[in-house]
C-alpha positions as a Markdown table, in Angstrom:
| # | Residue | x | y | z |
|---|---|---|---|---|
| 1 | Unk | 22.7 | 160.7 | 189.9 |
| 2 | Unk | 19.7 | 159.9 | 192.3 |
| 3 | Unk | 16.9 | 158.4 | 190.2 |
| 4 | Unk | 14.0 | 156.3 | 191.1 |
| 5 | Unk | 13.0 | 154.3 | 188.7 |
| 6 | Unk | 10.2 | 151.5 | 188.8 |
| 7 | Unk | 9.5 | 147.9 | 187.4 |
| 8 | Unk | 13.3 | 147.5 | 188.8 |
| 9 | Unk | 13.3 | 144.2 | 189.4 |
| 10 | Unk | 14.3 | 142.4 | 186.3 |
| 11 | Unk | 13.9 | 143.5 | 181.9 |
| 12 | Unk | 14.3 | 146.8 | 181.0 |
| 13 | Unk | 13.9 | 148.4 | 184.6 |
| 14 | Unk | 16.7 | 146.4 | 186.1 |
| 15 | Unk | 19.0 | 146.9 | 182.8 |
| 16 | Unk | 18.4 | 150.8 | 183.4 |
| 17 | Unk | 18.8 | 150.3 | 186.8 |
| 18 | Unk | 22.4 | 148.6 | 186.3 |
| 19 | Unk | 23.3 | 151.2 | 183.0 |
| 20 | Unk | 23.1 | 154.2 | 186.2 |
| 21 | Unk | 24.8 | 152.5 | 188.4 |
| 22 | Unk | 28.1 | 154.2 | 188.6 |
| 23 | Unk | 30.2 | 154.9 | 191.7 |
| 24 | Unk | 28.3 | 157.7 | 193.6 |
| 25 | Unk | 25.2 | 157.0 | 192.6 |
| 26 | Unk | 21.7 | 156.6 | 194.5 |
| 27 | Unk | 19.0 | 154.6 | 192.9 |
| 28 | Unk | 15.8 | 154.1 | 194.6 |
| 29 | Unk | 14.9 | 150.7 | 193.0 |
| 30 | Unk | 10.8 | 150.0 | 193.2 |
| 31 | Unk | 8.7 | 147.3 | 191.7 |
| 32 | Unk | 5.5 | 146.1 | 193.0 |
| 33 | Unk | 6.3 | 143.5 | 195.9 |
| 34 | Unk | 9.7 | 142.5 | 197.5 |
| 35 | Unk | 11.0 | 139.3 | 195.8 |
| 36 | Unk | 14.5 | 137.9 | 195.1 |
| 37 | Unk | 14.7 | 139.4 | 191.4 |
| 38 | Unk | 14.2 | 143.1 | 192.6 |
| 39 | Unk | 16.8 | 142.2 | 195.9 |
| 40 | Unk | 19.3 | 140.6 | 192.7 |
| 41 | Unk | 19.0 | 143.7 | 191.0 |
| 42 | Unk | 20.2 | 145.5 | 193.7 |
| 43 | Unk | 22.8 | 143.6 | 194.5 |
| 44 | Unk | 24.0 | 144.3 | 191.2 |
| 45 | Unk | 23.9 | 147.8 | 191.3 |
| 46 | Unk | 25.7 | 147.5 | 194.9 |
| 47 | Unk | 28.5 | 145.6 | 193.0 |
| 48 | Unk | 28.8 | 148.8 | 190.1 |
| 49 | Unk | 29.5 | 151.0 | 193.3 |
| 50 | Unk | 26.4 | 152.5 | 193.4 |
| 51 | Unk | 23.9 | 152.8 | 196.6 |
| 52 | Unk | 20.8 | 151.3 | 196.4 |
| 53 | Unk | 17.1 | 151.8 | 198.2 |
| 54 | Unk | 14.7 | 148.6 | 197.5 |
| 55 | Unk | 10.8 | 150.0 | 197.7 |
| 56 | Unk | 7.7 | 148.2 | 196.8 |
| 57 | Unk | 3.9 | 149.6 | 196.1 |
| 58 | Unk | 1.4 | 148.5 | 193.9 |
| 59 | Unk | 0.7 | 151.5 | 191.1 |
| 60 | Unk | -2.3 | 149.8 | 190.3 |
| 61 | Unk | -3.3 | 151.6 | 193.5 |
| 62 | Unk | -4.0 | 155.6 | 193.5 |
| 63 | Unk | -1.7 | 156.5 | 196.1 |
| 64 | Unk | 1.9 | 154.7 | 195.8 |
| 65 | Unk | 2.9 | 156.5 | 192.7 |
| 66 | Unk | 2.9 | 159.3 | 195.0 |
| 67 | Unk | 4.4 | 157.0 | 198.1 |
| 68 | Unk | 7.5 | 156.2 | 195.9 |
| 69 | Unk | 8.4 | 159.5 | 195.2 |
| 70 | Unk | 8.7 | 160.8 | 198.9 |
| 71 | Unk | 9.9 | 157.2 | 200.3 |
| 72 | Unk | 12.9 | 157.4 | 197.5 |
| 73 | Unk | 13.8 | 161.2 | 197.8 |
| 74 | Unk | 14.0 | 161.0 | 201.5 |
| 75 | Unk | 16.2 | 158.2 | 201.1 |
| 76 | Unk | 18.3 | 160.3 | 198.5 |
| 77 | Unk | 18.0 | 163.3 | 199.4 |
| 78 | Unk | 16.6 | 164.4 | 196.3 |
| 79 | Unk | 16.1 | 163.2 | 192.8 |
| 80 | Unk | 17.4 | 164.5 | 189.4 |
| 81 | Unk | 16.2 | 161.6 | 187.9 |
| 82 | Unk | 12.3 | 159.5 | 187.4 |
| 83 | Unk | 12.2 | 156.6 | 185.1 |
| 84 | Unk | 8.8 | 155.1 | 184.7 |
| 85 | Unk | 9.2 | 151.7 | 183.4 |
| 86 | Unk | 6.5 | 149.7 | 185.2 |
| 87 | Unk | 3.7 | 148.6 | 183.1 |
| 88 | Unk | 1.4 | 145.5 | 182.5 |
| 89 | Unk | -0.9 | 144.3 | 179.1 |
| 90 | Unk | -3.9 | 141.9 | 179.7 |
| 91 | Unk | -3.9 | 140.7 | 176.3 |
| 92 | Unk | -7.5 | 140.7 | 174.4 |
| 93 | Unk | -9.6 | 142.2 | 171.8 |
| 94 | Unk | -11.1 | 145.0 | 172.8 |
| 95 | Unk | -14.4 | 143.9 | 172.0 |
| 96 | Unk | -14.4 | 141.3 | 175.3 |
| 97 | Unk | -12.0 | 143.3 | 177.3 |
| 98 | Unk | -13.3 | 143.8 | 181.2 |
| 99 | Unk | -13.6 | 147.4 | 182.4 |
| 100 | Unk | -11.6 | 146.1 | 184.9 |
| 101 | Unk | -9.2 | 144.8 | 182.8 |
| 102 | Unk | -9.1 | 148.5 | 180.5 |
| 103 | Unk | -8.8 | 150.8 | 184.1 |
| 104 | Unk | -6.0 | 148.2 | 185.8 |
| 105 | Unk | -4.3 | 148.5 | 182.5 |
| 106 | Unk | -4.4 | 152.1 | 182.3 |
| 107 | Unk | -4.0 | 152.8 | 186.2 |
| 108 | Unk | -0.2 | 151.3 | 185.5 |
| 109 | Unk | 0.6 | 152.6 | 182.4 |
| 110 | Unk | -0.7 | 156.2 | 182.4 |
| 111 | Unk | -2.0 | 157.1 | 185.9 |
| 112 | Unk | 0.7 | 156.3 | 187.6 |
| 113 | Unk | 3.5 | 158.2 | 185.4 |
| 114 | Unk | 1.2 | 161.2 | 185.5 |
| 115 | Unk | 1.2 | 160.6 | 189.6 |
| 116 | Unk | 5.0 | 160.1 | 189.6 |
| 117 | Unk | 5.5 | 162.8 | 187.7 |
| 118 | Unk | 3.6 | 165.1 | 189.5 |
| 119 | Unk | 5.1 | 164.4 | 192.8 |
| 120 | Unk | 8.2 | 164.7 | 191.3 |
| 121 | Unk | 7.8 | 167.8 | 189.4 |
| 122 | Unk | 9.5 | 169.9 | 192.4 |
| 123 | Unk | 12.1 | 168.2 | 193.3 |
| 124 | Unk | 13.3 | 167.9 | 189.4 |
| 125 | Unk | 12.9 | 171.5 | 189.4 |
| 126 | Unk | 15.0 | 171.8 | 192.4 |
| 127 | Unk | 17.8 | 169.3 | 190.8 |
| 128 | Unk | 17.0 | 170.1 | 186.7 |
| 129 | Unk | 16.6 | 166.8 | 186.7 |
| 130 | Unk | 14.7 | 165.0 | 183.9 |
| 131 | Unk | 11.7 | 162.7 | 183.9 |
| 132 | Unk | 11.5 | 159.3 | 181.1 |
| 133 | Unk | 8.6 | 157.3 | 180.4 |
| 134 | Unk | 9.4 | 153.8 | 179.1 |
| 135 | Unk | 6.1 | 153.5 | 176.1 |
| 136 | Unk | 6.2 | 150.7 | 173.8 |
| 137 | Unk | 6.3 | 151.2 | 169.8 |
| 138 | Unk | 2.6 | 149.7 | 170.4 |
| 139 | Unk | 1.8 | 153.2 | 171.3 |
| 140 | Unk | 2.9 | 154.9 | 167.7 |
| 141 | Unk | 1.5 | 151.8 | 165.7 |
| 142 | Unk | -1.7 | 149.5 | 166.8 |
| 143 | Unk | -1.2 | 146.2 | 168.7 |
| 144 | Unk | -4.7 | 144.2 | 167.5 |
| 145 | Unk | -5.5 | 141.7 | 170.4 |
| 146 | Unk | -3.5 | 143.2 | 173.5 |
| 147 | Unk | -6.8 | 145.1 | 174.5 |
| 148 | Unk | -5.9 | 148.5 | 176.5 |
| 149 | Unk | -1.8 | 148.2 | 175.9 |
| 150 | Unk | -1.9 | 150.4 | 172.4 |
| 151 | Unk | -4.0 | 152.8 | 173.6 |
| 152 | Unk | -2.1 | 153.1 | 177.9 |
| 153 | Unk | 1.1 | 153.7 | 175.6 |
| 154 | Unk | -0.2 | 156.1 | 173.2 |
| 155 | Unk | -1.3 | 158.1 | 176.2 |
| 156 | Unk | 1.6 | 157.8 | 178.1 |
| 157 | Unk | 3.6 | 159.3 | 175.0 |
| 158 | Unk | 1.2 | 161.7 | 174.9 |
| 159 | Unk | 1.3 | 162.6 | 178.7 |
| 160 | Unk | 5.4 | 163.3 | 178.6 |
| 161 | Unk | 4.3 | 165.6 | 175.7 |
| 162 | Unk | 1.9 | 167.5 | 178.0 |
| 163 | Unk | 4.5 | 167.5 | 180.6 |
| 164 | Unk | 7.4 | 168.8 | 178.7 |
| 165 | Unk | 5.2 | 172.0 | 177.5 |
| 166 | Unk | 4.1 | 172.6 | 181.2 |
| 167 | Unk | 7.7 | 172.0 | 182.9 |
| 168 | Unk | 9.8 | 173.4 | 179.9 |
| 169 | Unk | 9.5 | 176.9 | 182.0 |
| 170 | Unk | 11.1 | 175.4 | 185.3 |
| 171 | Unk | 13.9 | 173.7 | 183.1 |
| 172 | Unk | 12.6 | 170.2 | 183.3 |
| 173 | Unk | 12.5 | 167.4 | 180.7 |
| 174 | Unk | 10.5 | 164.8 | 180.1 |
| 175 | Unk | 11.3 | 162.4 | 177.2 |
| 176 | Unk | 9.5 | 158.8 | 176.0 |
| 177 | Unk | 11.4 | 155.8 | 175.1 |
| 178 | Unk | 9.6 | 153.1 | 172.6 |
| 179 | Unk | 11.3 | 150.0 | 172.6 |
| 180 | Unk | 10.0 | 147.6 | 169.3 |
| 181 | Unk | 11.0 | 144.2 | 169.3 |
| 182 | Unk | 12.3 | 143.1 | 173.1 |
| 183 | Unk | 13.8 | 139.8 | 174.6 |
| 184 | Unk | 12.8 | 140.2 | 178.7 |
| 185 | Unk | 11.3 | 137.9 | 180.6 |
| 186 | Unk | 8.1 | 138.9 | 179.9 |
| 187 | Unk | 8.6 | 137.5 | 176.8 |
| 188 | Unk | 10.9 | 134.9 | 177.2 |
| 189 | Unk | 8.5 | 132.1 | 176.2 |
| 190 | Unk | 7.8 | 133.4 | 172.7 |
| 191 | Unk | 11.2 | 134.0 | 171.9 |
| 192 | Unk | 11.6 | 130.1 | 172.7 |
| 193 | Unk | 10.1 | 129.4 | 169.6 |
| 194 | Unk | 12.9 | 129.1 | 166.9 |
| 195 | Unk | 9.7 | 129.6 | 164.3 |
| 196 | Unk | 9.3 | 133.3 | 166.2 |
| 197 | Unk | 12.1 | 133.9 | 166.7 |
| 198 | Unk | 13.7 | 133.8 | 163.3 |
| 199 | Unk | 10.4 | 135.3 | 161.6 |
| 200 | Unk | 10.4 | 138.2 | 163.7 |
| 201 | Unk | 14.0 | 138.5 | 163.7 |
| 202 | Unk | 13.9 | 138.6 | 160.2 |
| 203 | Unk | 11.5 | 141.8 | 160.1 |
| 204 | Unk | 13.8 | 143.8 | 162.1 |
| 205 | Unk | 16.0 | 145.7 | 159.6 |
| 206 | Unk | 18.9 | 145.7 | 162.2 |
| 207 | Unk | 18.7 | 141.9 | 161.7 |
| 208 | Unk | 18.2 | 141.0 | 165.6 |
| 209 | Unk | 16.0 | 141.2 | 168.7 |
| 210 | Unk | 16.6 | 143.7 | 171.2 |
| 211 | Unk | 18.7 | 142.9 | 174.4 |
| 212 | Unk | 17.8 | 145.7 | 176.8 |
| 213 | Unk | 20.8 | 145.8 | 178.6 |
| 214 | Unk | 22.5 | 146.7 | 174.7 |
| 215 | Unk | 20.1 | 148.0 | 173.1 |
| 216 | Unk | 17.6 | 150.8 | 175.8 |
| 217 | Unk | 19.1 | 151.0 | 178.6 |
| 218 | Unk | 21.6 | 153.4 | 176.8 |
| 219 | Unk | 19.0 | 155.5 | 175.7 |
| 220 | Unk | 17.0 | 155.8 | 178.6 |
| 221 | Unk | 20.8 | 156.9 | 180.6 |
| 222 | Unk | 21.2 | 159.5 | 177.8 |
| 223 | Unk | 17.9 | 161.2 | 178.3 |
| 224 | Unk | 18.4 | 161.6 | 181.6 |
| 225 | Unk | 21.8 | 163.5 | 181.1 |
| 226 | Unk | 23.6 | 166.7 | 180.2 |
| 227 | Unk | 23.6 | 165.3 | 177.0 |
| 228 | Unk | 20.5 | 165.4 | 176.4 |
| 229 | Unk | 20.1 | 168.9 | 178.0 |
| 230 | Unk | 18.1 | 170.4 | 174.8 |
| 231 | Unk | 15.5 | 167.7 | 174.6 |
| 232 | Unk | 12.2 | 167.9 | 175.6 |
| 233 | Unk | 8.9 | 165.8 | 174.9 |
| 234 | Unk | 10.4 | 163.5 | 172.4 |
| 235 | Unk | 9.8 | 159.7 | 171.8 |
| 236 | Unk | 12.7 | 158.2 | 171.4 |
| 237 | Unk | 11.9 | 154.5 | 169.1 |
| 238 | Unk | 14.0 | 152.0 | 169.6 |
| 239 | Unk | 13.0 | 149.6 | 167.3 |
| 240 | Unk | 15.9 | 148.6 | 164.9 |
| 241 | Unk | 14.2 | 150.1 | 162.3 |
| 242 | Unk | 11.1 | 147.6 | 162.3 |
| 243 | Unk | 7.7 | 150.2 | 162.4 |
| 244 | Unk | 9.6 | 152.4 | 159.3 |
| 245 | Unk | 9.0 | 148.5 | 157.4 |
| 246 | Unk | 5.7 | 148.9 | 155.8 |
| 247 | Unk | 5.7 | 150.6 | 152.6 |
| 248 | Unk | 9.0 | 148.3 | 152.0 |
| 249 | Unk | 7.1 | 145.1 | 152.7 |
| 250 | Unk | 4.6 | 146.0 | 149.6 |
| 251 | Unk | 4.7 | 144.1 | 146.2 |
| 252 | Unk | 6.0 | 145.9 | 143.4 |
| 253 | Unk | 7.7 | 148.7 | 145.1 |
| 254 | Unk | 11.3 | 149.7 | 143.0 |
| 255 | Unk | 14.1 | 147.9 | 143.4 |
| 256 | Unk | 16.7 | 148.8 | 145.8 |
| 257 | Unk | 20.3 | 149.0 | 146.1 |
| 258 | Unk | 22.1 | 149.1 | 149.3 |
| 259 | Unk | 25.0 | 150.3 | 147.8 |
């Protein structure tokens, strides 16, 4: 496997990062600067056997999307892999959200996939490789007060849609992953609260928050396999069951039995 895959340096990118590292592989690990988390991540993929490639650029920018693909397939010699996990939210209601604040949001979470992607397009064709965009379960149900995030994710779901139709002919996937209900470091903080913790814990069907080393990084491997050779513009939720909670949370719906 030689995958690039970005926001590598710590949450969900690093877990993926770390769930392909097997012996033999080549992971082109970017993230937006150099710093010690992306350099720990790939030490750890170093210690699985695998080969890493540390890059950095900004995808807030118009042209490193693009950088990062030919940086990581000369160093690879290829790719039959792109997973685009790199994102950002500047929370607020859209009502006093910055232009600025709307296009940074959307330059991250939808530009720049549709830039990696496109860059990437021949040399997946070349490999059959596969392409996975890491959305969010904001972008299949609103997120009031996290401004532009709902609407980046729904686009970016949207996006691998588009591209699945288009590349379908040259034998090229391109799959979404969702992930609900998260522990990262991003949000790290709010799961400190024991209040927060246990009431959103206890709207998760599967009883628990997500770990994504245990609970994603599985499902973003499996898209990007053989395994998932027949699968194409799809949006994988990985939620524990939470966004299929609403009509069961209403009073006076019938009684159920689990048995």
């Amino acid at each position: 496997m030689r995958a690039l895959i970005t926001g590598a340096s710590k949450g969900i990118g690093r877990a993926v990062a770390l769930r392909l590292a097997t012996p033999g592989a080549t992971l082109a690990l970017a993230a937006g600067r150099l710093s010690e988390e992306l350099e720990a991540t790939s030490s750890m993929v170093l210690e699985r056997g695998a080969v890493p490639v540390v890059l950095a650029g900004d995808l807030a920018g118009p042209d490193a999307a693009t950088d990062l693909v030919r940086r990581a397939a000369a160093a690879l010699g290829g790719l039959d892999g792109v997973v685009s996990n790199a994102g950002v939210s500047r929370p607020g209601s859209l009502g006093a959200l910055s232009v600025a604040a709307w296009d940074e949001v959307f330059a991250v979470n939808v530009r720049a996939p549709w830039l990696l992607a496109r860059a990437a397009f021949p040399l997946l064709a070349a490999s059959g490789g596969a392409f996975v965009g890491v959305a969010s379960m904001s972008g299949v149900a609103p997120y009031p007060g996290m401004g532009a995030y709902s609407p980046s994710k729904a686009a970016m779901i949207m996006l691998v849609r588009v591209l699945a139709q288009e590349w379908a002919a040259a034998g090229v996937r391109a799959n979404a992953v969702s992930p609900g209900l998260f522990e990262t470091p991003l949000t790290a903080a709010t799961y400190a609260d024991a209040e927060i913790r246990e009431t959103r814990t206890a709207q998760v069907p599967l009883g628990r928050i997500g770990q994504p080393a245990q609970d994603v990084a599985g499902a973003v491997a499996f898209l990007l396999s053989s395994d998932a050779g027949y699968l194409t513009g799809q949006n994988l939720i990985v939620d524990g069951g939470l966004l299929d909670t609403v009509q069961g949370r209403l009073p006076g719906r019938p009684a159920t039995d689990a048995s």
